[in-house]
C-alpha positions in Angstrom: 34.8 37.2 -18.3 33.7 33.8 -18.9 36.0 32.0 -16.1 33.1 30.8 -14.6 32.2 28.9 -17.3 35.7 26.5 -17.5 35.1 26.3 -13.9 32.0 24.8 -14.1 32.9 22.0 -16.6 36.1 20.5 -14.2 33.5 20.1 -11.1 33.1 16.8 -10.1 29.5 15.3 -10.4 26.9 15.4 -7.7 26.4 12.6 -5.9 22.7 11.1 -6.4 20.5 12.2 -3.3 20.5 9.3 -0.7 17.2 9.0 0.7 17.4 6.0 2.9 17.1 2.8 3.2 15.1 1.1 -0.4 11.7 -0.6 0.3 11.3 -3.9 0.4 8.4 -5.6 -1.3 6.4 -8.0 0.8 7.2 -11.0 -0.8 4.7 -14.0 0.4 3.1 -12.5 2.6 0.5 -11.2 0.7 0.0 -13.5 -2.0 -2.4 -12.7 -4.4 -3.3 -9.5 -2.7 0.4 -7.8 -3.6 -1.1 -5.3 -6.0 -3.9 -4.3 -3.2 -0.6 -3.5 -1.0 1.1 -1.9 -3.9 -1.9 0.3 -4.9 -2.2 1.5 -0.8 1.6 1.5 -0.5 1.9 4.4 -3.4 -0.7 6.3 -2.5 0.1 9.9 -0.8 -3.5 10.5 0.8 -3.7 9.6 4.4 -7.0 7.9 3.7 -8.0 5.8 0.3 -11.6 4.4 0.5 -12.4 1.6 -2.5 -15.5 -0.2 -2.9 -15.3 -4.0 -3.2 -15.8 -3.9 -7.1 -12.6 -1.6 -7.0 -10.6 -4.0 -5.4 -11.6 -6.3 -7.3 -10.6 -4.7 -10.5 -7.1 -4.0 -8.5 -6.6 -7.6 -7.8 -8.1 -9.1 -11.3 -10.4 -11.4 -9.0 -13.8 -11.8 -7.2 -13.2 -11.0 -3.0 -14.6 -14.7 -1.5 -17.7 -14.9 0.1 -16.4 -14.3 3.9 -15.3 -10.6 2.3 -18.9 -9.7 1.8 -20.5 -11.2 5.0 -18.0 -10.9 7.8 -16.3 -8.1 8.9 -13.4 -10.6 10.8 -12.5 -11.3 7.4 -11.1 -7.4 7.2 -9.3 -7.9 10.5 -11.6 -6.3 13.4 -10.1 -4.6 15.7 -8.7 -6.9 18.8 -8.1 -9.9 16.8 -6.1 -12.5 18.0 -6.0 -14.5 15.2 -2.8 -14.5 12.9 -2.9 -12.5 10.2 -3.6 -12.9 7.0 -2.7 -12.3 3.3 -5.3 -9.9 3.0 -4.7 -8.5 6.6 -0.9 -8.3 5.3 -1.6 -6.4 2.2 -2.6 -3.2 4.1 -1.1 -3.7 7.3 2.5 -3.9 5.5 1.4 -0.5 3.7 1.0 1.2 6.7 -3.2 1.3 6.8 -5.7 0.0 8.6 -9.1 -1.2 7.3 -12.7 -0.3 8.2 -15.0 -1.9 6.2 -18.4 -0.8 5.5 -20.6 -4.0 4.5 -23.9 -2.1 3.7 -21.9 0.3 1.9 -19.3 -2.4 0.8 -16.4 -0.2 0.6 -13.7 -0.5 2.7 -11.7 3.4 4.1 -7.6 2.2 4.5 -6.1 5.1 7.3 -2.0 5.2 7.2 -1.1 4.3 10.4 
C-alpha cells in the first residue's frame, strides 16, 4: 500500500534549475555610482522615476553641480561623447534616463 513511499526515498535529487548565464557586476565602470546601477538593475518595473534627493540617499552623496544644471550631464540623447560613470550605471542596467531639472527627478525606462 505504501510502495510509493520507498520509492520515493531512492530517487536521485533534482538538479538545481539552470537559468542561464550569472550576471556580472559592472566592475569600474561605474564607480561610485554601482549602488545607482544596482538599485535600477533589481528593479522589476519597466520604469523607476527618483528625485535627485533619492539618488542621493542611494549613493550616500551630493549629485555635483553639472547634475542640477545640465541635462548633458544625464547623457542627452545623440551624444557623442564617451560615456560616463554615471551614464554607465543605468545604461549597464538596461535604462535610459530622462531627467526633469524643474522637477529634478530623473524617469529610468528598461531598454
Amino acid at each position: 500500500m505504501f510502495e510509493w513511499i520507498r520509492n520515493c526515498r531512492h530517487r536521485a535529487p533534482a538538479r538545481p534549475l539552470e537559468l542561464g548565464a550569472p550576471v556580472q557586476e559592472p566592475g569600474a565602470s561605474v564607480g561610485e555610482y554601482k549602488l545607482l546601477y544596482k538599485y535600477l538593475h533589481d528593479r522589476y518595473a519597466n520604469r523607476v522615476v527618483l528625485t535627485f534627493a533619492e539618488i542621493e540617499d542611494l549613493l550616500g552623496f551630493a549629485l555635483p553641480g553639472p547634475a542640477r544644471q545640465n541635462r548633458e550631464w544625464w547623457g542627452g540623447a545623440g551624444s557623442t561623447a564617451p560615456r560616463s560613470a554615471q551614464s554607465n550605471s543605468w545604461t549597464l542596467a538596461s535604462r535610459t534616463a530622462v531627467v526633469n531639472m524643474l522637477a529634478q527627478s530623473v524617469v529610468f525606462d528598461r531598454t
